[in-house]
Structure formats: C-alpha cells, structure tokens
Phi, psi and omega in degrees: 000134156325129170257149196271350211267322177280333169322318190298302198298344189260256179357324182274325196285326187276335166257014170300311193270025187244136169281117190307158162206179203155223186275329163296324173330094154334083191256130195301150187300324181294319166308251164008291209270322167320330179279299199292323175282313137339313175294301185290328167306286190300349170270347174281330201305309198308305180318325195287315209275359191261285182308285176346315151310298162312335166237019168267330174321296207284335196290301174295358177228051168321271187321354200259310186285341197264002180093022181267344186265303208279013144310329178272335178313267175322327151291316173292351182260336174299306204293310190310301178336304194288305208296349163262341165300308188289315176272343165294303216267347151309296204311313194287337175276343153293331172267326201099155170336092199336161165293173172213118190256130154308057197302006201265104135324000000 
C-alpha cells in the first residue's frame, strides 16, 4: 500500500498557499466607478453615432423644413406665370389675335 499521509501533505503544501475565491472576493473601490465611466463614455459616443446623422440632415437640408424651399417654389412658379403671360401678349400684339376657327357647321 501506498502511503497517503506525504500524498495529503505534498497536495496541502502546493495548494495550501492559494487563495480562495467565490463570494469573499474583494473588489477594488476604483472598479465601479471606472466602469460606470466608462459605461457613459460609450453610451454617449453610441447615442451621438445614433444621433449625428439625423441633425447634420436636418441642419442641411434647413430650408426645406423651415418653409424656405416651398417659398422659392411659389416664386419660380409666379415668375414662370408672368413671364408666359408677358411673352403671350408680346407675341399677340406682333401677330395679331390667335385665329378662332368655327368648327360647328
């Protein structure tokens, strides 16, 4: 038979000096709050990387929400308006009155 009792004793001196861990572990005070800082570094970054597309959008293309596009809108169709009005009543004072033909027999 073996003897057991320097097996026990060699097996305690080399695992004798190691430290438990489980639920006693000790955590440094400095973790937490590093973490938590962390934690806001990256949520913000994300939230920005969420946002930041959505208001450079919106910053370039202002005028279009603030009503300033449909204003120009509503001016290029008044100048278009005059400006065929104006060239109809040239043309009729150079030709003269379109014809009107009577097509009813």
């Amino acid at each position: 038979m073996a003897d057991t009792s320097t097996n026990s004793a060699s097996f305690n001196r080399f695992f004798g000096n190691t430290k438990r861990f489980g639920l006693n572990v000790k955590v440094n005070v400095d973790v937490p709050r590093r973490s938590l800082q962390e934690i806001q570094k990256t949520a913000t970054k994300e939230a920005q990387q969420i946002v930041n597309p959505f208001s450079n959008f919106l910053a370039s293309n202002e005028d279009v929400f603030n009503g300033n596009v449909q204003r120009e809108i509503i001016k290029t169709q008044n100048q278009l308006f005059n400006t065929t009005m104006i060239l109809n009543d040239a043309e009729e004072r150079v030709n003269g009155k379109a014809p009107r033909f009577d097509a009813s027999f």
